[in-house]
C-alpha positions in Angstrom: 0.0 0.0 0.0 3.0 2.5 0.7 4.4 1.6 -2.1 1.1 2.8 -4.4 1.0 5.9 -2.3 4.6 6.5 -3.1 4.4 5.9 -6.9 1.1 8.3 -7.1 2.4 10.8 -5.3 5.5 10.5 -7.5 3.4 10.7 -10.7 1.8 13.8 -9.4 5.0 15.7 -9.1 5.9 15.2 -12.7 2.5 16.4 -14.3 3.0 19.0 -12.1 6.4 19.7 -13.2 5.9 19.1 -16.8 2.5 20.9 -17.0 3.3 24.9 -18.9 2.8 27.8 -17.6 -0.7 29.5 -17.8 -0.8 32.9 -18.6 -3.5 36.1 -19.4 -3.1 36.7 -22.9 -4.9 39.8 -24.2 -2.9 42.3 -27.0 -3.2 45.4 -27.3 -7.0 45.6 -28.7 -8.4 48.4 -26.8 -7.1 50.1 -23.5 -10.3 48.9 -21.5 -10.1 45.1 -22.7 -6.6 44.2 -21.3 -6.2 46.5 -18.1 -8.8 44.3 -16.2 -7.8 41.3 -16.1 -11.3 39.9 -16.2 -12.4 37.1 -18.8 -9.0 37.4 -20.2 -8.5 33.8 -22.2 -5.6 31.7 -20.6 -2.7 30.5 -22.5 -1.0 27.4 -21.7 3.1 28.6 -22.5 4.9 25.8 -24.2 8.5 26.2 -24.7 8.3 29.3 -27.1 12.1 29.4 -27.8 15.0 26.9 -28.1 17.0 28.7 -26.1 14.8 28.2 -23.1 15.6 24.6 -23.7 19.3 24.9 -23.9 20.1 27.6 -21.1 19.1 27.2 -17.9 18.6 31.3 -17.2 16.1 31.8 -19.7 12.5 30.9 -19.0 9.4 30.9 -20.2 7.1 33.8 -17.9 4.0 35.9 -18.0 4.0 39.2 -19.8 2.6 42.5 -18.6 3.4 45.4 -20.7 1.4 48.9 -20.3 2.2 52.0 -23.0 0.2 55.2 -23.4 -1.1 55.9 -27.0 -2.9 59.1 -27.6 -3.3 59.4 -23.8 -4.6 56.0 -23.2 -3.1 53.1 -21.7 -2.9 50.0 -23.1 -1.8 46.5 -21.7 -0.2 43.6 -23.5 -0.5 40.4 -21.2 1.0 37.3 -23.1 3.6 34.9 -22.4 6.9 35.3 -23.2 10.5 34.3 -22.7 12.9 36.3 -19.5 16.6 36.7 -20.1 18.9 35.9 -23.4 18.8 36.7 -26.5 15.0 36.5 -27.2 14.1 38.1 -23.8 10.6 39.2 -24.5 10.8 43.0 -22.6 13.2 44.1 -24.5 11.7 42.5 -27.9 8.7 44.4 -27.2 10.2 47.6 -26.5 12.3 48.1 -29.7 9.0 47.0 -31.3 7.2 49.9 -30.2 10.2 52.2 -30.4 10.3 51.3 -33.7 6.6 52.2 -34.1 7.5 55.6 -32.0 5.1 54.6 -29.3 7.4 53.9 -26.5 6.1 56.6 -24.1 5.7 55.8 -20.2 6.4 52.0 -21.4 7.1 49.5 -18.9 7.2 45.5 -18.7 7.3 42.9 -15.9 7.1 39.3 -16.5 6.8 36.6 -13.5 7.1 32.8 -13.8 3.8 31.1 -11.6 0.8 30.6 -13.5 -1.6 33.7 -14.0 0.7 36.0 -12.5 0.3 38.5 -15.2 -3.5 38.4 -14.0 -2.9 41.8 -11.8 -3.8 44.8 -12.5 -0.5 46.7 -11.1 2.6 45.1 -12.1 5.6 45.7 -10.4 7.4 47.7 -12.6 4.7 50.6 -12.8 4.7 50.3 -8.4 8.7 51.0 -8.4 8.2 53.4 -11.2 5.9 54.9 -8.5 8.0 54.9 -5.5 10.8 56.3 -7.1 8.9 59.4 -8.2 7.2 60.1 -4.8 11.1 59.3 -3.2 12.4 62.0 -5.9 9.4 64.8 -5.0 10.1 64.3 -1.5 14.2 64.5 -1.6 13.9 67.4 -4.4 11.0 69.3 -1.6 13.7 68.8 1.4 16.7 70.8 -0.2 
């Protein structure tokens, strides 16, 4: 009987393990569409490059990337790939710097399932911080 127990529980770490990531995925289709992230369709991420294969510091992650167009902002959530050469931040940037729309962009990814799901993502909360630290310093001298 232990022995059935221990080969279960052993199977259910490797579908856990070999299951993808699940992410929000939602393009930039209109700015009210993507910044909830309410009956956003999940994405299952399989391995979406060959270098995540082959080097251990790149991973497959969750996307969140806000810009403001025309005084709007818009959120990509996808999946995507962190680190190396295909790192999907900084693909996404010179995209839209290309497109001269890189104003107030910014771009986060995570690595558990649905953790592009929230509305704030990191990188706009630091963006914050440092601002209010900067008023604050720039009010005191």
């Amino acid at each position: 009987m232990k022995t059935l127990i221990g080969i279960i529980i052993f199977f259910a770490f490797c579908y856990i393990a070999v299951t993808a990531l699940k992410c929000k995925d939602c393009r930039l289709v209109t700015p009210e569409r993507c910044r909830t992230a309410k009956n956003i369709p999940i994405r299952e991420c399989e391995f979406l490059s060959e270098e995540t294969m082959t080097n251990l510091s790149v991973k497959t992650a969750c996307i969140t990337a806000t810009r403001i167009i025309a005084d709007k902002l818009f959120y990509t959530r996808m999946c995507g790939v962190r680190g190396g050469e295909n790192d999907t931040c900084d693909w996404l940037e010179d995209r839209f710097e290309d497109e001269g729309k890189v104003d107030n962009f910014t771009c986060s990814s995570c690595e558990k399932d649905l953790c592009n799901a929230s509305n704030i993502s990191y990188v706009n909360i630091i963006a914050f911080i440092i601002s209010v630290v900067t008023v604050v310093v720039m009010k005191l001298h």
